[in-house]
C-alpha positions as a Markdown table, in Angstrom:
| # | Residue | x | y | z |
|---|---|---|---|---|
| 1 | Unk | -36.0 | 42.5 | -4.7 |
| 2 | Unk | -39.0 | 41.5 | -7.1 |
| 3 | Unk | -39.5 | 38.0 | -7.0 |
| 4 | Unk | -41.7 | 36.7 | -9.5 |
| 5 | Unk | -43.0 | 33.1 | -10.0 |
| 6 | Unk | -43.7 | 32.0 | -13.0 |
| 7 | Unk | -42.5 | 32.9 | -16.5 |
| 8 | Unk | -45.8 | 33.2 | -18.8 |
| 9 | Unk | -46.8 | 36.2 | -20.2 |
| 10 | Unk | -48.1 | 38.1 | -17.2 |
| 11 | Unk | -45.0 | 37.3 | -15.4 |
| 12 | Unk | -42.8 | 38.2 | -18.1 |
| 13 | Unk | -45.0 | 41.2 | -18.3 |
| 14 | Unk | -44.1 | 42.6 | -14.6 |
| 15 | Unk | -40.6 | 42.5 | -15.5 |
| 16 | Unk | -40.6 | 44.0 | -18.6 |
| 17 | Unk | -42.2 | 46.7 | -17.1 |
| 18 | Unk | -40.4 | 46.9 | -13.8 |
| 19 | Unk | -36.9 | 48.7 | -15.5 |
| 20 | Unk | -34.7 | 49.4 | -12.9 |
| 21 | Unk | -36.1 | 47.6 | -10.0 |
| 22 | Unk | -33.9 | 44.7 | -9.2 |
| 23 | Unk | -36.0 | 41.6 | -9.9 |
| 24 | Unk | -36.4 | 38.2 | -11.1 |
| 25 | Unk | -38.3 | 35.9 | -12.6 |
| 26 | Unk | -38.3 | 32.1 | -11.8 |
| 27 | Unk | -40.0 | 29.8 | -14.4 |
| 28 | Unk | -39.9 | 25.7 | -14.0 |
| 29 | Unk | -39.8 | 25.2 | -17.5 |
| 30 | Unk | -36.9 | 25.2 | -20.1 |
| 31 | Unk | -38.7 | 27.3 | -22.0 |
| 32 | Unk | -40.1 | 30.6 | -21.1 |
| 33 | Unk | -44.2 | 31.0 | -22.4 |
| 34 | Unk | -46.6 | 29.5 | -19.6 |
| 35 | Unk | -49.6 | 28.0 | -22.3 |
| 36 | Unk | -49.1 | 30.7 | -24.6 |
| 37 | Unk | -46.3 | 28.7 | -26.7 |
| 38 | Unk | -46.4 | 26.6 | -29.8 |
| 39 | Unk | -45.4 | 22.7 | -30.3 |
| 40 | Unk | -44.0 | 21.2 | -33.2 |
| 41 | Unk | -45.1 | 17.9 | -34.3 |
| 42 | Unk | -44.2 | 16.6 | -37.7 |
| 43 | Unk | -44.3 | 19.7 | -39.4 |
| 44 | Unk | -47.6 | 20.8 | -38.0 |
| 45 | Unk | -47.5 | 24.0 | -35.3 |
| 46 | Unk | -50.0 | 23.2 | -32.8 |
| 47 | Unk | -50.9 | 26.1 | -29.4 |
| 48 | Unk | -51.8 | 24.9 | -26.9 |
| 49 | Unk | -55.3 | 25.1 | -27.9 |
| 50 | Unk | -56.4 | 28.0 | -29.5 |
| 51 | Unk | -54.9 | 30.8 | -28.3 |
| 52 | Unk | -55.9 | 34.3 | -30.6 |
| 53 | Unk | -54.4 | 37.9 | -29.3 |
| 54 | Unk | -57.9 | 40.0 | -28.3 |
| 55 | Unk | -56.7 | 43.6 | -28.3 |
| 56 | Unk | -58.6 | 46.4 | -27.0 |
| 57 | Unk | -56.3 | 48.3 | -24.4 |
| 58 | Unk | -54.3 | 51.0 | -26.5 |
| 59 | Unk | -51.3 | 50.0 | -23.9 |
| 60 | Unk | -51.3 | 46.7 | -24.9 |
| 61 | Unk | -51.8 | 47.6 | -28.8 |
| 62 | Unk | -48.9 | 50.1 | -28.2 |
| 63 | Unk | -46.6 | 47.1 | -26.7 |
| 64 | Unk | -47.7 | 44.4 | -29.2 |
| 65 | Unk | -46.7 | 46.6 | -32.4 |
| 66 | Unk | -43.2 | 47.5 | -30.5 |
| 67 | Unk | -42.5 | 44.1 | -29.8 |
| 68 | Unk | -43.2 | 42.3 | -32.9 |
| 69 | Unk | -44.1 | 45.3 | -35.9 |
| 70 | Unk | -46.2 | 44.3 | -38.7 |
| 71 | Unk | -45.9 | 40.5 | -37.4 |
| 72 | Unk | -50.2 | 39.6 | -37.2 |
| 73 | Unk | -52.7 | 39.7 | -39.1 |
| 74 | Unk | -56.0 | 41.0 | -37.8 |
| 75 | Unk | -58.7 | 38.9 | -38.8 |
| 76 | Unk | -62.6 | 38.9 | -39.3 |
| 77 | Unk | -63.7 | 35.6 | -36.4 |
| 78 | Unk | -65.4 | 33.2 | -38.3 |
| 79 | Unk | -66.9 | 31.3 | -35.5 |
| 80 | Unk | -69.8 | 29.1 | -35.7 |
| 81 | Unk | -72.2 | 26.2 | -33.7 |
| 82 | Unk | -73.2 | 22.9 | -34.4 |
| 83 | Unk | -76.3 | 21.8 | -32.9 |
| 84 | Unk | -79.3 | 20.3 | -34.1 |
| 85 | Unk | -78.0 | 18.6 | -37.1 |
| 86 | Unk | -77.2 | 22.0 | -38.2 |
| 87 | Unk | -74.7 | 24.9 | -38.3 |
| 88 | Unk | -75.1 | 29.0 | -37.1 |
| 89 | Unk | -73.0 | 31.8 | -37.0 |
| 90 | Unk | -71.9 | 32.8 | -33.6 |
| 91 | Unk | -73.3 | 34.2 | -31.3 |
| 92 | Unk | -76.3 | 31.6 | -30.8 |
| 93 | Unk | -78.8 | 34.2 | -29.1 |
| 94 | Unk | -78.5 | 36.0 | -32.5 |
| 95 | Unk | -78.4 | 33.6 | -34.8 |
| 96 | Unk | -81.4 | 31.0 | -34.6 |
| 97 | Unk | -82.5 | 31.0 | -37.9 |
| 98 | Unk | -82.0 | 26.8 | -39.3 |
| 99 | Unk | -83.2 | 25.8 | -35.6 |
| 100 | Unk | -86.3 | 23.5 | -35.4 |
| 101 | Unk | -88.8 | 25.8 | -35.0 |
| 102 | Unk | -90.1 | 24.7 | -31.9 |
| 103 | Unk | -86.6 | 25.8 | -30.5 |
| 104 | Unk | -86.8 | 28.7 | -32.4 |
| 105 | Unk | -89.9 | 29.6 | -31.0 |
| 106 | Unk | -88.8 | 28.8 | -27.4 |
| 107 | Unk | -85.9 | 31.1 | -27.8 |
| 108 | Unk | -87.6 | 33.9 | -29.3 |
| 109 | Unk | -90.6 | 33.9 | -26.5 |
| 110 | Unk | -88.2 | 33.2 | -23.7 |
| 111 | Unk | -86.1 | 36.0 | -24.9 |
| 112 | Unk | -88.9 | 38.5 | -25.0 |
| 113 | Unk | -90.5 | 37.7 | -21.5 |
| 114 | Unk | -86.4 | 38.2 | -20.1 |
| 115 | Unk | -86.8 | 41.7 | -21.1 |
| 116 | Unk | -89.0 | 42.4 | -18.2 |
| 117 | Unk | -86.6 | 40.9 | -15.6 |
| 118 | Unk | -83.3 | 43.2 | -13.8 |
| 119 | Unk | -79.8 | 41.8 | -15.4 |
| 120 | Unk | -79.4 | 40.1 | -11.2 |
| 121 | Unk | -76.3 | 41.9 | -9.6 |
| 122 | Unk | -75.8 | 40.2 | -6.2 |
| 123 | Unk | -72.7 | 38.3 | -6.4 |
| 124 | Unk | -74.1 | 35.1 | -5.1 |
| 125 | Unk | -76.6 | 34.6 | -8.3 |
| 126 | Unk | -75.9 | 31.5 | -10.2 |
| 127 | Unk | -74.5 | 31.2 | -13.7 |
| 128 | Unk | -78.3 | 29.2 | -14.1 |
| 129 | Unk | -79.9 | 32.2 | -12.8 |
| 130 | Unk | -78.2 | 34.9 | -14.7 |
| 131 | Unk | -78.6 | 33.3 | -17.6 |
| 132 | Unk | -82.5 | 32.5 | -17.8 |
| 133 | Unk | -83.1 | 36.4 | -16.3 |
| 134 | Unk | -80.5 | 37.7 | -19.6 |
| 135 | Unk | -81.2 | 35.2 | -22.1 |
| 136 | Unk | -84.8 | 33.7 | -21.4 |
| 137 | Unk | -85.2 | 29.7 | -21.1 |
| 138 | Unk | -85.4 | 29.0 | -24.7 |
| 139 | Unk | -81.7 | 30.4 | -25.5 |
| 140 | Unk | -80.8 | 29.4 | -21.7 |
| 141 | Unk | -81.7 | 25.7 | -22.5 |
| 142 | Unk | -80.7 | 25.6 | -26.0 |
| 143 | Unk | -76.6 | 26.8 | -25.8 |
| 144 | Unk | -75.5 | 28.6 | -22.6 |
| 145 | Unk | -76.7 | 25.8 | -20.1 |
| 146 | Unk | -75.1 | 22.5 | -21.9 |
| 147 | Unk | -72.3 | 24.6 | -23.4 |
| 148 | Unk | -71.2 | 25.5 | -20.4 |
| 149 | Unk | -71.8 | 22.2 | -18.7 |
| 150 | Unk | -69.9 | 20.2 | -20.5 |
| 151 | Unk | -66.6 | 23.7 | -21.1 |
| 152 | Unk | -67.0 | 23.6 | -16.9 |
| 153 | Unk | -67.7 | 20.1 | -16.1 |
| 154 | Unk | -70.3 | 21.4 | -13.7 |
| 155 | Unk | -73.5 | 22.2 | -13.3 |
| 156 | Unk | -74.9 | 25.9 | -14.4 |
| 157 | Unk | -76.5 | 25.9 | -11.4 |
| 158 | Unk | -73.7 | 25.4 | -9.0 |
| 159 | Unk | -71.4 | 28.3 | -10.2 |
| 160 | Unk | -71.8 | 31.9 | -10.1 |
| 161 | Unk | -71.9 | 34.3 | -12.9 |
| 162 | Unk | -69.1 | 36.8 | -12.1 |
| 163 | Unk | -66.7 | 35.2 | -14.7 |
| 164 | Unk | -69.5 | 36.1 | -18.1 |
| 165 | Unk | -71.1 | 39.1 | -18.0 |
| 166 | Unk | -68.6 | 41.3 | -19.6 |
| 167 | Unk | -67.9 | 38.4 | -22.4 |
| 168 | Unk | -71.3 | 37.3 | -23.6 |
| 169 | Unk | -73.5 | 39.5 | -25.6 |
| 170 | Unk | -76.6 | 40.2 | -24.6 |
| 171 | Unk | -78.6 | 41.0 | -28.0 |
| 172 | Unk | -81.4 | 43.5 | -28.5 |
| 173 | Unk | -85.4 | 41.8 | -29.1 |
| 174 | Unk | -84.2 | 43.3 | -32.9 |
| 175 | Unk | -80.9 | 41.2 | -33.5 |
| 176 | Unk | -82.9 | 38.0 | -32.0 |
| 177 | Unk | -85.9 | 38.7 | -34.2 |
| 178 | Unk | -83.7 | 39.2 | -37.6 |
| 179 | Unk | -81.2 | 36.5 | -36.3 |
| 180 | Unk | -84.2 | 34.0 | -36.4 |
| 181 | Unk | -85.7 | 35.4 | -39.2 |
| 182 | Unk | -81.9 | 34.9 | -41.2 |
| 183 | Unk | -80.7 | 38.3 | -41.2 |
| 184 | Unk | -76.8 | 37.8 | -40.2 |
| 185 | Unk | -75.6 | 39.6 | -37.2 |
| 186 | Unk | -72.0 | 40.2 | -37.2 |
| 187 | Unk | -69.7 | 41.5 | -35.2 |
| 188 | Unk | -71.2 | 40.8 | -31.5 |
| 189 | Unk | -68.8 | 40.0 | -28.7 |
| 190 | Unk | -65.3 | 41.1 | -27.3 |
| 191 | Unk | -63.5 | 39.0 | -29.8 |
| 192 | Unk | -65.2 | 39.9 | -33.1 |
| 193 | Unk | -61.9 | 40.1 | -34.2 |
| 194 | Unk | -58.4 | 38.5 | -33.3 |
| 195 | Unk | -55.0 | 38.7 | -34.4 |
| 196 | Unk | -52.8 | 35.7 | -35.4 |
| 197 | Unk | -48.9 | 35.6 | -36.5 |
| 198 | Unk | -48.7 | 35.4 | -40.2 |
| 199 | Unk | -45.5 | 33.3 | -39.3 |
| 200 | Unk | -45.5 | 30.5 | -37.0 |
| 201 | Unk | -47.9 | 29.8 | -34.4 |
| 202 | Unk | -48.5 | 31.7 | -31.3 |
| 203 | Unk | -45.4 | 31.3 | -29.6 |
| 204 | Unk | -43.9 | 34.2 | -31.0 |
| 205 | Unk | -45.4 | 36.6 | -28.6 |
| 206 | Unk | -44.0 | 34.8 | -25.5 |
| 207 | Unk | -40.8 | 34.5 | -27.6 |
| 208 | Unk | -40.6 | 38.4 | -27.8 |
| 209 | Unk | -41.6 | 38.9 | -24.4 |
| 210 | Unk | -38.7 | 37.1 | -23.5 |
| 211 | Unk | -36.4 | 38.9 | -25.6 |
| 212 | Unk | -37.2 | 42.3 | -23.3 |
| 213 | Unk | -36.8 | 40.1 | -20.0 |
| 214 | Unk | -32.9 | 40.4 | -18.7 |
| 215 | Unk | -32.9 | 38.3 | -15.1 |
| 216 | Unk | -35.2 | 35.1 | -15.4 |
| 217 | Unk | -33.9 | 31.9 | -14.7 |
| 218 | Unk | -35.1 | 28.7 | -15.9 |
| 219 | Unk | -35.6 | 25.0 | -14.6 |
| 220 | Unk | -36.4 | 26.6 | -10.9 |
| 221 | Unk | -39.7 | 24.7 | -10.3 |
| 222 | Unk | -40.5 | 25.9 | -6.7 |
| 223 | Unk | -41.4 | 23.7 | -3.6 |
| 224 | Unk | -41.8 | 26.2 | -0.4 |
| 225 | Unk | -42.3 | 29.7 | -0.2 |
| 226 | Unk | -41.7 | 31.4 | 3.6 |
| 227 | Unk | -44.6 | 34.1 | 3.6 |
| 228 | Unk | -42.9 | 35.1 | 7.2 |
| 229 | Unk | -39.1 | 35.2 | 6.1 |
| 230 | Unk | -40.1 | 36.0 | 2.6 |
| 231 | Unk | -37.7 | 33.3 | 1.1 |
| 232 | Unk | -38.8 | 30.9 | -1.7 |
| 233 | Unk | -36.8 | 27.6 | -2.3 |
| 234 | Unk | -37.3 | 26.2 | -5.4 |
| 235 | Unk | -36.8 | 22.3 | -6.8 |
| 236 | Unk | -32.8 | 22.3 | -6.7 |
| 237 | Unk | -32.5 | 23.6 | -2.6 |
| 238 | Unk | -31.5 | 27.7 | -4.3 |
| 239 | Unk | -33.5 | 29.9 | -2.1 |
| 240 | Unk | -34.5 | 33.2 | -3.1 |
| 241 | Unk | -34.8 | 36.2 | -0.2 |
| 242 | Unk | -37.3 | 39.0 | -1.8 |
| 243 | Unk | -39.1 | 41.9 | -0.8 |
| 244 | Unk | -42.3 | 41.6 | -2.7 |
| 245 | Unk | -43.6 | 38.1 | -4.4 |
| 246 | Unk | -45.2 | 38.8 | -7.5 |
| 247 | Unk | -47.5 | 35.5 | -8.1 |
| 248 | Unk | -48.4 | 33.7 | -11.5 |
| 249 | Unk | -48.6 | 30.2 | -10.2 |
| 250 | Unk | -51.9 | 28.3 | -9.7 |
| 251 | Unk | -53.0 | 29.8 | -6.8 |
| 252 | Unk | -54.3 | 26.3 | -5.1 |
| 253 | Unk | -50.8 | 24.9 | -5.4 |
| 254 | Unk | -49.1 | 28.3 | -4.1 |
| 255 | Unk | -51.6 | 27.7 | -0.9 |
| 256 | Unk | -50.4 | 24.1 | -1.0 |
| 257 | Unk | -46.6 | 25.3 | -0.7 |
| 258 | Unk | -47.0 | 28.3 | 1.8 |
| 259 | Unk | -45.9 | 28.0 | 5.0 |
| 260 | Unk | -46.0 | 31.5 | 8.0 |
| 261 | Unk | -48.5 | 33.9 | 6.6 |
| 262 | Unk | -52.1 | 34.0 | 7.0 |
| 263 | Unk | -53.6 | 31.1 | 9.1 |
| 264 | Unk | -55.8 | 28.0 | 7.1 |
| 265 | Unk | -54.3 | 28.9 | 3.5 |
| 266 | Unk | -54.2 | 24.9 | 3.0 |
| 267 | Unk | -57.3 | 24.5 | 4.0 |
| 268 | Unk | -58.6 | 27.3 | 1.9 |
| 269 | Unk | -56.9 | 25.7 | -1.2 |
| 270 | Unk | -59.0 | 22.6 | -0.8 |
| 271 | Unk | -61.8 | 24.9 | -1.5 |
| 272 | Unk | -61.0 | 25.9 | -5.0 |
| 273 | Unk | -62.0 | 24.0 | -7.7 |
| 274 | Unk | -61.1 | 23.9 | -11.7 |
| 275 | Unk | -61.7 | 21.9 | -14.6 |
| 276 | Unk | -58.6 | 19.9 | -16.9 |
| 277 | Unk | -58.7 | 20.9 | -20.6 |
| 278 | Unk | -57.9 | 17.7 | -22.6 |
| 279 | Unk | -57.1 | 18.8 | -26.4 |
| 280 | Unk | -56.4 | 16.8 | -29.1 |
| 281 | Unk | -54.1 | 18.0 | -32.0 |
| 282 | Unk | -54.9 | 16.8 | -35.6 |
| 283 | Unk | -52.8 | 17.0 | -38.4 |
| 284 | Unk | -55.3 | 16.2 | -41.7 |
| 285 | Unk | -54.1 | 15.0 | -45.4 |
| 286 | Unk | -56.4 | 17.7 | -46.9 |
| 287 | Unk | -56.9 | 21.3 | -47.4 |
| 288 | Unk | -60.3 | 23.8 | -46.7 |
| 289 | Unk | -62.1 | 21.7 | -43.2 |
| 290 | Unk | -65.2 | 22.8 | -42.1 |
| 291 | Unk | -66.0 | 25.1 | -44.9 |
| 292 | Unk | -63.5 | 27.8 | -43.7 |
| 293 | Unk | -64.8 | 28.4 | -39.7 |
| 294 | Unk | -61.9 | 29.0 | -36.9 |
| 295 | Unk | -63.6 | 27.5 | -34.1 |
| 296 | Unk | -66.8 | 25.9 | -33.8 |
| 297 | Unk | -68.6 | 25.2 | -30.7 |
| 298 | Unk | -70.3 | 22.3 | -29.4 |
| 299 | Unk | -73.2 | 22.4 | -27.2 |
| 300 | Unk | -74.7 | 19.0 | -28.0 |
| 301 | Unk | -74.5 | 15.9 | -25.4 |
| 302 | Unk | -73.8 | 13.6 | -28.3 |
| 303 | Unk | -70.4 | 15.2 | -28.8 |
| 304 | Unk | -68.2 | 14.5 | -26.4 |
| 305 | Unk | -66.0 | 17.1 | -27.1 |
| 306 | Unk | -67.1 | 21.0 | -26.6 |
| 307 | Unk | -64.7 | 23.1 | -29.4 |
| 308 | Unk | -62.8 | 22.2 | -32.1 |
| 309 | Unk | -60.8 | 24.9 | -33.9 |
| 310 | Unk | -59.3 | 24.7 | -37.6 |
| 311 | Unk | -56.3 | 27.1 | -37.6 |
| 312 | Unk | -55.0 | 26.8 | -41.2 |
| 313 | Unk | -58.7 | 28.2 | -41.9 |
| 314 | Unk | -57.1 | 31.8 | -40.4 |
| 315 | Unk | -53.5 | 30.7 | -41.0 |
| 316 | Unk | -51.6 | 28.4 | -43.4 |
| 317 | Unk | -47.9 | 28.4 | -42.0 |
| 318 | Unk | -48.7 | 26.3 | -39.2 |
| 319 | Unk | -49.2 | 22.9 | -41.6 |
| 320 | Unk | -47.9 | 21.5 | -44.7 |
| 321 | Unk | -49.3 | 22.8 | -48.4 |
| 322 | Unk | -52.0 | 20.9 | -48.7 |
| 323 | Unk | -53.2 | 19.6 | -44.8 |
| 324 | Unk | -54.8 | 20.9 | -42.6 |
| 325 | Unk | -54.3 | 21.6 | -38.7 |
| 326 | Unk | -57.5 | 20.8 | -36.2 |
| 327 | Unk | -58.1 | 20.5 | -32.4 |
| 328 | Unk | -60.7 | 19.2 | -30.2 |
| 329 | Unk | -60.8 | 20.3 | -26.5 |
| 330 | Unk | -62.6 | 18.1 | -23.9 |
| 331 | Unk | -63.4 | 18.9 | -20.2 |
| 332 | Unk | -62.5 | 16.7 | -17.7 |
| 333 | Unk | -63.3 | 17.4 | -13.6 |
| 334 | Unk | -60.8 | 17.8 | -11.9 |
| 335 | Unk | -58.1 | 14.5 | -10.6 |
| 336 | Unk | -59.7 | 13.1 | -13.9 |
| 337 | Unk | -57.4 | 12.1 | -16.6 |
| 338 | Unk | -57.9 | 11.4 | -20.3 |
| 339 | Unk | -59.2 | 7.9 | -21.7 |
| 340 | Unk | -57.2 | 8.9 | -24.9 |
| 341 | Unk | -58.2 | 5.9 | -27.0 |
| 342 | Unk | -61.6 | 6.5 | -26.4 |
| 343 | Unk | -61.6 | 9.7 | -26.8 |
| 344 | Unk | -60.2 | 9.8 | -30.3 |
| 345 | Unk | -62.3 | 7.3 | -31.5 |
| 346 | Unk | -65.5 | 8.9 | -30.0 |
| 347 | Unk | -64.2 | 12.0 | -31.3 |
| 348 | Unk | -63.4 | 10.8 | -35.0 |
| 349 | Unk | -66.6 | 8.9 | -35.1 |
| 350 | Unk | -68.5 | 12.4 | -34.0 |
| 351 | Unk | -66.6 | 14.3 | -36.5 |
| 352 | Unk | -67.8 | 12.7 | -39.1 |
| 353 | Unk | -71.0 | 12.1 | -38.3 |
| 354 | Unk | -71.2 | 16.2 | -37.8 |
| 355 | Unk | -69.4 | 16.2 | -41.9 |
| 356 | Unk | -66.2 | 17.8 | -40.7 |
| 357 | Unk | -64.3 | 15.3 | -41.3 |
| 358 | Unk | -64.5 | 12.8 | -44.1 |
| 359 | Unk | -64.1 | 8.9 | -43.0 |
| 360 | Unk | -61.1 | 8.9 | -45.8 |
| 361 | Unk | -59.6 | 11.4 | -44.3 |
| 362 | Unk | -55.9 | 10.4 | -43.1 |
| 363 | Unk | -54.5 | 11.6 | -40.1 |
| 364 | Unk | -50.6 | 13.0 | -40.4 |
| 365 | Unk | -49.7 | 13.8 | -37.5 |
| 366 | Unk | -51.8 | 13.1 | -33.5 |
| 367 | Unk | -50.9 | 15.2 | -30.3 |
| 368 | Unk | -52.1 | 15.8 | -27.3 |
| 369 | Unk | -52.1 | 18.5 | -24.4 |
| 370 | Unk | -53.4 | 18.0 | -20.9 |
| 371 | Unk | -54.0 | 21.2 | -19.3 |
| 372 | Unk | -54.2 | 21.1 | -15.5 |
| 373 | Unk | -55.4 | 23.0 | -14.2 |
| 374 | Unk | -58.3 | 24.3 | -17.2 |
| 375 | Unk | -60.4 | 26.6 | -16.7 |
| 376 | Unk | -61.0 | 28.0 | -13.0 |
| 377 | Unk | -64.9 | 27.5 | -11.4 |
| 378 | Unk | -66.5 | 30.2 | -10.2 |
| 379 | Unk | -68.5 | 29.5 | -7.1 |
| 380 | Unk | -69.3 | 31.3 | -3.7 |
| 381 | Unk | -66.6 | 29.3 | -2.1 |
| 382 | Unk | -64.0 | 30.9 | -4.8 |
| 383 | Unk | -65.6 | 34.2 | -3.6 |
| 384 | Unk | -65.3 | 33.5 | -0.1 |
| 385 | Unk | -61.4 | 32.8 | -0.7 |
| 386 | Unk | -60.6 | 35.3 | -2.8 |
| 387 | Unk | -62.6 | 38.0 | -0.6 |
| 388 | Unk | -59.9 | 36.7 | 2.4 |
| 389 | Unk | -56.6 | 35.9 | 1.1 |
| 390 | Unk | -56.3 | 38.7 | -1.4 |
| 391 | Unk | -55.6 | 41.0 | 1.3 |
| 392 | Unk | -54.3 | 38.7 | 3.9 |
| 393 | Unk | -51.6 | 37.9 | 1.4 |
| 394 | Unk | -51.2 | 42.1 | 0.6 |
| 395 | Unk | -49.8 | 42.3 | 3.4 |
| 396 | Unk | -47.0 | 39.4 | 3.2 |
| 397 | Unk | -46.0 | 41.6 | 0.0 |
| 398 | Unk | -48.0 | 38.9 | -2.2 |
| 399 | Unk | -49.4 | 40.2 | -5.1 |
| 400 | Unk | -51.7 | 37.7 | -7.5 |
| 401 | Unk | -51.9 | 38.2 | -11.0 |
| 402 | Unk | -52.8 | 36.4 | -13.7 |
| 403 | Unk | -55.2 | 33.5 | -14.9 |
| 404 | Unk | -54.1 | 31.2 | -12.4 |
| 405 | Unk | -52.3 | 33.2 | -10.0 |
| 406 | Unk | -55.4 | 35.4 | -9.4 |
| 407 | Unk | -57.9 | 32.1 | -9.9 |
| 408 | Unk | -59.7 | 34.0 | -12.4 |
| 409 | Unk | -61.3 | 33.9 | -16.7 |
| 410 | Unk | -58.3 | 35.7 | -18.4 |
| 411 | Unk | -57.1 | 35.8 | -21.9 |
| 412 | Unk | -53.6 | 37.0 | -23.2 |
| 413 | Unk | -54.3 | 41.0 | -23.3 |
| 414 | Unk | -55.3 | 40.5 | -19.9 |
| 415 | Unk | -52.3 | 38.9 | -18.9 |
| 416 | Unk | -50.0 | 41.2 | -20.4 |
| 417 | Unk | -52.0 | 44.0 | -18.5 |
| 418 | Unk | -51.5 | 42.5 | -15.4 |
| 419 | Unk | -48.3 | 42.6 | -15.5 |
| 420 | Unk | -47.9 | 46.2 | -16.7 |
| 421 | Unk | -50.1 | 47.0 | -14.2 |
| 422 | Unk | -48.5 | 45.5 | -10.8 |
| 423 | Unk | -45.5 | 46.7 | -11.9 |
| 424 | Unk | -46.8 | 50.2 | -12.1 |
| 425 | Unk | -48.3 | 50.0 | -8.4 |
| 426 | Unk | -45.1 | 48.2 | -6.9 |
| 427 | Unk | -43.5 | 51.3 | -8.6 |
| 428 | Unk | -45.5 | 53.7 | -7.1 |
| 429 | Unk | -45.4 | 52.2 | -3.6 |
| 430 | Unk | -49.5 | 51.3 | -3.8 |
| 431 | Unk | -51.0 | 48.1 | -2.5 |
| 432 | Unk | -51.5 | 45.9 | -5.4 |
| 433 | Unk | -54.6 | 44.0 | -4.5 |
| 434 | Unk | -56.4 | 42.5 | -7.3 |
């Protein structure tokens, strides 16, 4: 027996991909979907922040178009920054041109004395480090530093760099040059483009997913998992014998829950940290916000906020003719909780000082998502964890996979791939460390 735990799309994936095998999925929700699943709220379809379908693996392209055919739109990213009183295409490094040009000048200089530094490799290099060897100080200071501050909630200094280096862009002295000069550069980055339902919000994905997966069962929020007896035992006293554990769950509260197994896994929990993502959903009275953008990032200290995203600009099902749908995402440490009144008005009254929003503008419909935990932190005590437990738990038959299950930056593709993946190796009979 497969056990898996949790039914999001990288648990869903493993069992959609397991055939024959005799497994099963156990999800605490009612509804299968993890984060990647769409709310309702008077007529507007809100995710769960933004959530946009990154395809790059052919597998993955393959599986998409089975599962839902001609059901996205692929679309152009139309992604921009706010800073300075004024407004860039994104990427920053390659788009200065607007800046003050003292900054400009900082981030074209910094930029050109970087080129004479290694791109560090040793693990144990700091996201600060990394960033002022790629990027230079001038770009360093500018976006990636307070950007990632306030995403994180902690400091550049105090994380490592092992989550970024595939995702940001590192531009050549020629894209920087033109970029400050005003000469666009498009297309940088893994997510240049995205796809999108033309139907309905996000949800649809996880929805079809499901569809494929025979044995899950729903409501079975576990409480104890016996890494010696391999038995789980979930919220309403069921217990569940298996073979192999297939693990989707936030890995700190997994560590909480275990009991045999490896010695100090409690301990080790302690030792992992995260941020809480605190979004705000907007429903607005008017059509065509922010001049079109999907997403717009915030690096500024006078925002409080560090993204806000405007899906009817790539989507108009998921609001009323005429509105339009919005979101702000905060960061909060982690154990904090949202000051939501605060928030909103601090928000609002940023919004429009930034001319997003208008101070007539009327608000249809307010909702808000508290994800905890956010977005993992990469340290060296992350490393150090991971580098024991990953295989300490191997050979309980514990595989980890996915965003929180394997502690790590993951997107939906990624997810999906994990699944495929560990279900390929269980099938083959080949350890499945991550």
């Amino acid at each position: 027996m497969i056990l898996i735990l949790g039914g999001g799309l990288a648990g869903m994936s493993t069992a959609m991909h397991l055939g024959e095998r005799e497994h099963l999925v156990l999800e605490a929700d009612a509804t299968p979907g993890g984060l990647c699943r769409t709310r309702k709220v008077n007529g507007f379809l809100f995710d769960y922040t933004g959530h946009l379908l990154h395809l790059r693996d052919e597998r993955i392209i393959r599986l998409v178009d089975e599962l839902l055919p001609d059901a996205f739109e692929t679309i152009e990213r139309n992604a921009r920054i706010r800073t300075h009183g004024v407004t860039l295409p994104f990427p920053f490094q390659a788009n200065l041109h607007g800046l003050p040009q003292k900054v400009v000048s900082d981030c074209v200089v910094g930029f050109a004395e970087s080129l004479a530094e290694p791109i560090p490799d040793d693990p144990a290099t700091s996201f600060e480090d990394w960033s002022l060897a790629v990027f230079g100080r001038g770009i360093s200071d500018a976006f990636m530093l307070p950007y990632n501050c306030k995403l994180f909630c902690r400091s550049p200094s105090e994380m490592t760099a092992d989550w970024v280096s595939w995702a940001v862009p590192k531009p050549t002295l020629r894209e920087v040059v033109d970029g400050a000069l005003g000469v666009h550069n498009e297309g940088m980055g893994y997510n240049s483009t995205f796809r999108y339902p033309k139907q309905g919000g996000i949800g649809a994905l996880p929805e079809a997913v499901a569809r494929r997966v025979e044995h899950m069962r729903l409501g079975q929020r576990v409480t104890a998992i016996d890494l010696d007896r391999r038995q789980v035992t979930s919220e309403t006293g069921e217990c569940y014998d298996y073979d192999e554990l297939v693990m989707t769950l936030p890995l700190p509260n997994f560590l909480q829950m275990a009991r045999g197994g490896p010695k100090g896994l409690v301990e080790k929990a302690a030792q992992l940290d995260w941020s809480v993502v605190a979004c705000w959903n907007l429903g607005i009275d008017r059509p065509g916000i922010a001049d079109g953008a999907h997403w717009i990032y915030f690096p500024d200290a006078d925002v409080p906020f560090y993204r806000a995203g405007i899906p009817t600009n790539f989507s108009r099902t998921v609001a009323p003719e005429g509105a339009s749908s919005f979101y702000v995402e905060f960061g909060l440490r982690r154990g904090e909780r949202p000051d939501k009144q605060r928030l909103e008005r601090e928000a609002r009254a940023a919004l429009e000082r930034e001319g997003i929003l208008r101070p007539d503008d009327r608000v249809l419909a307010s909702d808000w998502v508290v994800i905890d935990p956010g977005y993992v932190i990469f340290d060296r005590a992350r490393q150090q964890v991971m580098e024991e437990i990953v295989p300490e738990l191997e050979r309980f038959g514990v595989h980890l996979i996915g965003r929180y299950g394997a502690w790590t930056y993951s997107y939906m593709e990624r997810a999906l791939l994990d699944g495929l993946e560990v279900a390929q190796r269980i099938e083959q009979g080949v350890d499945c460390g991550i």
